[in-house]
C-alpha positions in Angstrom: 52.9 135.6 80.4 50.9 135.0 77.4 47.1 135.5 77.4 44.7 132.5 77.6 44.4 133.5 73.3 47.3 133.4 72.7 48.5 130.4 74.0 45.5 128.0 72.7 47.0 129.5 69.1 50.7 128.5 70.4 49.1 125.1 70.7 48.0 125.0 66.7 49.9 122.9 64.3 49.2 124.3 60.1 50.2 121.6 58.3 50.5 123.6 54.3 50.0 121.0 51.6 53.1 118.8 50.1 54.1 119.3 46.3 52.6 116.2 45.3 49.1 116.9 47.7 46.0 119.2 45.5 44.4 119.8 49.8 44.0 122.8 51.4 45.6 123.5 54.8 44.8 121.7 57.5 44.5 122.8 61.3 45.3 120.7 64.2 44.8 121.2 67.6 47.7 119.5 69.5 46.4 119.7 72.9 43.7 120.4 74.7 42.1 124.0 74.9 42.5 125.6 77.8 39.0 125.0 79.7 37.5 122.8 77.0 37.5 119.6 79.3 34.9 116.6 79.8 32.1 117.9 81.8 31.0 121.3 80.1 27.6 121.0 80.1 24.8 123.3 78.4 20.9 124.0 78.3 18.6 125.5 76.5 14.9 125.8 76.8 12.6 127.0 74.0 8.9 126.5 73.3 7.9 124.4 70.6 6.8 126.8 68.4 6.8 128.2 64.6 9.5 127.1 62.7 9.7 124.1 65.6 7.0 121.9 64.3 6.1 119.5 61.2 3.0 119.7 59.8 3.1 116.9 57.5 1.9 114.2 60.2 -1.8 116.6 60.7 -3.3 118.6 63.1 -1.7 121.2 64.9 2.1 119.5 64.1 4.7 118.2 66.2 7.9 119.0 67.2 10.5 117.8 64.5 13.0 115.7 64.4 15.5 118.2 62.1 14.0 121.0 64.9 14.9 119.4 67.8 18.7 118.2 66.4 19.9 121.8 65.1 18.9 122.2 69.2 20.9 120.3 70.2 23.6 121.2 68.1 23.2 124.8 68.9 23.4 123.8 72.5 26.5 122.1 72.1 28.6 124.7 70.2 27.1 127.2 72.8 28.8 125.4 75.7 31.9 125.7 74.6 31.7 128.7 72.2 33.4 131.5 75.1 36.2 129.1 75.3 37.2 129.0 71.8 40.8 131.0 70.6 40.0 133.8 68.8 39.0 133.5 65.5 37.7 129.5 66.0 34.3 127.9 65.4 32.7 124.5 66.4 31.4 123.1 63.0 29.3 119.3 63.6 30.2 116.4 61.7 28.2 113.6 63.2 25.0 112.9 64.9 23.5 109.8 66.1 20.4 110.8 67.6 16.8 109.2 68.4 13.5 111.5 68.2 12.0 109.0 71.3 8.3 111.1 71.8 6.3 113.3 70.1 5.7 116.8 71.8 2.9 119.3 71.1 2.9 122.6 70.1 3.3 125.4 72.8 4.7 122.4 75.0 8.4 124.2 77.1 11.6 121.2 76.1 14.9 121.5 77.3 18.1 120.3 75.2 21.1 119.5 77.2 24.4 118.7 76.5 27.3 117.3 78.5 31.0 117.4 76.8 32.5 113.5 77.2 35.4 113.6 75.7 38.0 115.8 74.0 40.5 114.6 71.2 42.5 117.2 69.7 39.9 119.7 68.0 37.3 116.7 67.7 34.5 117.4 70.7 32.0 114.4 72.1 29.0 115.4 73.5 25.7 113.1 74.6 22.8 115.2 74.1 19.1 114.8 75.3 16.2 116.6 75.2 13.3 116.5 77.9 9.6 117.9 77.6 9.6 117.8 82.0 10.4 114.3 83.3 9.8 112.9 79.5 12.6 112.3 77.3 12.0 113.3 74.0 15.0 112.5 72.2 19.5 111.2 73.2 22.1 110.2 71.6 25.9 111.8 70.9 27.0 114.4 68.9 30.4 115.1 67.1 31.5 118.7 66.7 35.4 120.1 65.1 37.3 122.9 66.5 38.0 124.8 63.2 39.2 128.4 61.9 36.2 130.7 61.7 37.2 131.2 57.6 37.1 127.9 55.8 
C-alpha cells in the first residue's frame, strides 16, 4: 500500500513545455490532497509588538496593516503545512483583506483561518483577526500548492 507521500505525488500531473512554448514546467494537482479538505482551520496569537507596529501615524504606533496580513498568511500556510507531499510549499497569490480597527502596542490578537474551498493546488481561506471580542481585520486569502524549488 503506498504511503500517504507517495500517493499525493501519484496524484501530480508535470506538464514539460511544447516545442513552440518558451514556459517552464508546470505542476498540477489533479485531485485533492489527502487531508487538505474545507474546514482546516488555524490560529495564532502574538502580541503586537516590535516589528508589529507602524510608527508613521505617532505615538507609540499601531499594529500594521502589512503586519497583521503576513499573519494571516503565515497562519494559513501553517494549517495545512503537515499535510503537504514531500517536497511542496503553500506560496499566496491573492489577498483581499480589510485592516477594520486599530490595536495598541502590547495589546494579545489572534489570526484565524478557516480553509473554504479546495480547487486542485489552489487553497481558499477567509481569515480574521480579533484583539478579544473586536475584530480587527477579514477577508479571504488565496494560497498555491507548489514544488518547494521554483
Amino acid at each position: 500500500m503506498l504511503g500517504a507521500d507517495e500517493h499525493a505525488r501519484k496524484r501530480i500531473v508535470h506538464a514539460r513545455p511544447s516545442a513552440t512554448s518558451t514556459s517552464l514546467r508546470t505542476i498540477y494537482l489533479v485531485d485533492t490532497i489527502e487531508g487538505i479538505r474545507p474546514g482546516l482551520a488555524g490560529h495564532l496569537g502574538r502580541v503586537v509588538d516590535g516589528d508589529l507596529l507602524t510608527h508613521h501615524v505617532g505615538g507609540q504606533g499601531t499594529f500594521s496593516t502589512p503586519a497583521m496580513i503576513g499573519l494571516m498568511e503565515i497562519t494559513s500556510h501553517r494549517s495545512v503545512e503537515r499535510l503537504l507531499p514531500e517536497g511542496h510549499t503553500t506560496v499566496g497569490y491573492e489577498v483581499h483583506v480589510r485592516h477594520l480597527a486599530p490595536t495598541a502596542p502590547g495589546a494579545t490578537i489572534e489570526v484565524t483561518t478557516r480553509l473554504t474551498e479546495v480547487k486542485g493546488n489552489k487553497l481558499y481561506f477567509e481569515v480574521e483577526c480579533r484583539e478579544g471580542a473586536k475584530l480587527l481585520g477579514s477577508g479571504i486569502h488565496k494560497r498555491a500548492i507548489v514544488p518547494a524549488r521554483f
